[in-house]
N, C-alpha and C positions, 0 to 999 in steps of 0.2 A: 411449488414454492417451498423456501424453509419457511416456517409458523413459529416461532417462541412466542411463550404466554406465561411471564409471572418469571423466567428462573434466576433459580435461588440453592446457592451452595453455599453450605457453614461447613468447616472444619472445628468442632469446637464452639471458639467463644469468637473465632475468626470468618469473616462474611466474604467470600472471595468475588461471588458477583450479588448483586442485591435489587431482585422484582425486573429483573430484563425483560421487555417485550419488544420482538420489533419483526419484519420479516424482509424474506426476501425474493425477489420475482426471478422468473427466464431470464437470460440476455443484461443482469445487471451485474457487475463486477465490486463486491460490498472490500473496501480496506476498512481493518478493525487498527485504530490508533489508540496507544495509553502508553502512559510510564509503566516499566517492572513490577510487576505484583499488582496491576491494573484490576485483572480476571479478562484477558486476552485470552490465552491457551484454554482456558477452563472451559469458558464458554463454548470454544471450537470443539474441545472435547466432549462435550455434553452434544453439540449439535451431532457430529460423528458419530455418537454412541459409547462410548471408550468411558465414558463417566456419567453417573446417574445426579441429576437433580435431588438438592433438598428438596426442592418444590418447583413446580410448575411444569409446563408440557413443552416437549417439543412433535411438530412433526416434519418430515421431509418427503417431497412429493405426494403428500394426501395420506401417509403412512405415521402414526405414533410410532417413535423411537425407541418408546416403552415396552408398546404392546406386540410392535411388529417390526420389532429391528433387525432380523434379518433380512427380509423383504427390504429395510427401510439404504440396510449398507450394502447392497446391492447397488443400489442407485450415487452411492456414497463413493468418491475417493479423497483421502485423507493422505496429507504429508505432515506428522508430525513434527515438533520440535527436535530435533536432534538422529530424525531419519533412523530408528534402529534397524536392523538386519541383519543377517547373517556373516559374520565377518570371515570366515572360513570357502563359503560360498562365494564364486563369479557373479559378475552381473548377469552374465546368460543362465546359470543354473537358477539362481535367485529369480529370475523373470519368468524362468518353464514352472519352477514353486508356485509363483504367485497365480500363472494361465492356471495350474493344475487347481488353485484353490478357490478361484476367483469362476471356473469351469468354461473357460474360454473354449467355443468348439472346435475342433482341431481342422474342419476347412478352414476356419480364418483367424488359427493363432498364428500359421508361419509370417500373414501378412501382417496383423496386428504388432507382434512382436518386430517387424525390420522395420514396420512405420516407426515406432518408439526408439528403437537404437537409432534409426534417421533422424528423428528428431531432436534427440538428446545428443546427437553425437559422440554413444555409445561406443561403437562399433569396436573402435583401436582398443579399447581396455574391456570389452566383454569377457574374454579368458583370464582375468588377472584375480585372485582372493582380493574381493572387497575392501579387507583388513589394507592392504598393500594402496589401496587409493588415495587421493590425495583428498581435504575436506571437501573442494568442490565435484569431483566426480561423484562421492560417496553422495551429496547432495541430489544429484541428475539420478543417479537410480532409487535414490528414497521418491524422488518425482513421476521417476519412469513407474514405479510401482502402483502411481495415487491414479496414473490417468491410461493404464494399460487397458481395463476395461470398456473402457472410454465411456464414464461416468454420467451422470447427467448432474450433479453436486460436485464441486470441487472445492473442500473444505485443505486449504495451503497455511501453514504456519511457517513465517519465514523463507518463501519458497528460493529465495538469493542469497543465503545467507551462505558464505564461506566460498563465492564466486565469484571471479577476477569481469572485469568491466565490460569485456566481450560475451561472455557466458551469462549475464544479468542479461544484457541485448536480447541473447538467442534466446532468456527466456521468459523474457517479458512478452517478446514478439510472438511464441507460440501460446501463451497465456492467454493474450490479447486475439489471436488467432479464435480460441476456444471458446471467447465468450461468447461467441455472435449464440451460441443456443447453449449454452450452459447455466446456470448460477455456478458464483464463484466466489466465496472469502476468502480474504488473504490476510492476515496478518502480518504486518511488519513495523520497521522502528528506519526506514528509508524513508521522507517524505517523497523525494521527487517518485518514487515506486509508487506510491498514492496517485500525486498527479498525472502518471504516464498510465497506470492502468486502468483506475480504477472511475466507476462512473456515481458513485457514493462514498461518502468518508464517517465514519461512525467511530465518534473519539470517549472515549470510557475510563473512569478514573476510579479506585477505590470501590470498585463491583458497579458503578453507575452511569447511565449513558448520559453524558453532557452534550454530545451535539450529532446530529444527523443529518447528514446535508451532503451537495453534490460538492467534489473539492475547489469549483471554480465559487461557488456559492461564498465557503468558507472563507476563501483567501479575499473576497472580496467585504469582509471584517475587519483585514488587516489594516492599516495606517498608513502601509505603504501603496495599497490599492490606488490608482491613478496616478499616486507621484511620480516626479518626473527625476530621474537618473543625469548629472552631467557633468562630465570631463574633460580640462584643457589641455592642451598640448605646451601653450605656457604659463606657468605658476604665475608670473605678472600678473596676468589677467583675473588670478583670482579674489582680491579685495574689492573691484571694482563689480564684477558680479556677482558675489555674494552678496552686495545692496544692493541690485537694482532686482536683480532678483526676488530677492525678500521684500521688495516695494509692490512686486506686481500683487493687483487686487484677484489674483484667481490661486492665490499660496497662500496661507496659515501660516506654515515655519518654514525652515529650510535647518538641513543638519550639512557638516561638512568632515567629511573621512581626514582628520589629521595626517596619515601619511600617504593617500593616494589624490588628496585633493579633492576626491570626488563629491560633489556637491549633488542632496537632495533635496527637491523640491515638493514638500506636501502641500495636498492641496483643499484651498477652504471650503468649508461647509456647500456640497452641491458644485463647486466647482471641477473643471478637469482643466488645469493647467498646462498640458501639454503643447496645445499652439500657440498657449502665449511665451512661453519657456525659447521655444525652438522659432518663433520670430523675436524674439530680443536678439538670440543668439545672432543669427542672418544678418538683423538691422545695425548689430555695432559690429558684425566681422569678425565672432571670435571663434581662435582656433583652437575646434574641438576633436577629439578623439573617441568619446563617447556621448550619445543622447540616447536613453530608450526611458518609454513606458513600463511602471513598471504595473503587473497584475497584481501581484500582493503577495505577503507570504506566507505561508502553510504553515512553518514553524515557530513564526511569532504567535499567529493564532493558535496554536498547540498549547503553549507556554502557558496565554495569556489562558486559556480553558482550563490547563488542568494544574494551573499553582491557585485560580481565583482572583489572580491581578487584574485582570479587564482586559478586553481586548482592545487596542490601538491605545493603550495607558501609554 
């Protein structure tokens, strides 16, 4: 597992994370959530080895990071914030660099290495100077480099960042692929990346951990949680259900989207409104274009965690 116990980094008179402990098992997918200057990356860094703690321990797979960090980044693949590399350098040259350094045996780097251009879909821009790539390739090989090993840690900052909507797909889904026997932190600032990956969401603000929980957990904080979403196909119809709606005894309030019509339906204390919503609707006949449930949402709870407003305020 990773182990953090206590850590603590000052710059100065500045505290960038403050008494973190928390850890992480096999098999679970940790998204680290905060605003800018959170202590996201620091953290990740401290876990990786790349920066030493004011204070406290870490270890990863039963290894201090202190005392046995080369042992420990072995176990370790790390994709930095901003992917550095060799810009002069191919992606193939740069991948034989990293076998060479990482000591991949040479029965099974020619397979290691085409599995990874397979997977990243390397292949077409292997021969090309790095420098010459576009953000998102340079991104795929900063990647290809963290999991060529094929690590048992997989410490990601950003892992989608500067990737077009097809290329997040290919690589949420080999992420996803990886976790079944990896640990994995990811950091990012994409909520639905949390919801699609991740089996934990650990939201951190000002060096401190505010909330740890699985993200179905968290979203079920929100206010939108159970309410019920609804859309008419005639604008007519909507003064007359807007009141009978806000009559039923299983809604609180109801909000209404000014230029889409679309009407929300929250719901009271221990209620779930959905069947009473979506039988009104049936029993006067109105014609809708949208009804769903909604689960809740990630980014209001986010908000509400790390300004101090309350969550569902």
């Amino acid at each position: 597992m990773i182990n953090c116990q206590n850590l603590s980094k000052h710059y100065g008179a500045l505290t960038a994370i403050d008494n973190l402990s928390f850890q992480v098992q096999p098999g679970e997918v940790l998204g680290f959530l905060g605003p800018n200057g959170a202590g996201k990356s620091t953290t990740m860094r401290i876990i990786a080895g790349f920066l030493a703690p004011s204070s406290g321990h870490v270890s990863v797979c039963g290894l201090d990071i202190a005392t046995h960090g080369t042992e420990a980044k072995r176990r370790i693949g790390y994709l930095p914030e901003g992917a550095p590399s060799y810009p002069e350098m191919t992606p193939r040259s740069f991948l034989e660099f990293v076998s060479d350094v990482r000591k991949i045996p040479a029965d099974k780097r020619r397979q290691r290495l085409d599995e990874v251009y397979g997977q990243l879909h390397l292949d077409r821009v292997a021969d090309q100077p790095i420098d010459t790539l576009s953000k998102g390739y340079k991104r795929r090989v900063g990647l290809a480099q963290a999991i060529l090993h094929d690590p048992e840690v997989l410490i990601l900052d950003e892992p989608t960042d500067g990737l077009d909507p097809n290329q997040k797909f290919e690589v949420r889904a080999l992420i996803d692929n990886m976790a079944k026997n990896k640990i994995i932190v990811i950091s990012t600032h994409i909520l639905e990346e949390v919801e699609a990956l991740c089996s934990r969401a650990m939201i951190i603000a000002q060096g401190k951990i505010l909330a740890d929980d699985t993200p179905q957990n968290l979203e079920a904080q929100s206010r939108f949680h159970n309410a019920v979403s609804i859309k008419f196909t005639n604008p007519s119809t909507l003064p007359d259900a807007k009141r009978e709606i806000a009559n039923l005894s299983e809604v609180a309030t109801i909000s209404v989207d000014s230029i889409t019509g679309l009407i929300t339906a929250f719901p009271a204390a221990g209620k779930q409104p959905f069947a009473a919503v979506s039988g009104l609707a049936q029993s006067r006949n109105w014609p809708i274009s949208e009804l769903h449930l909604e689960s809740g949402r990630l980014d209001e709870v986010f908000r509400a965690i790390t300004t101090g407003d309350g969550v569902g305020a």
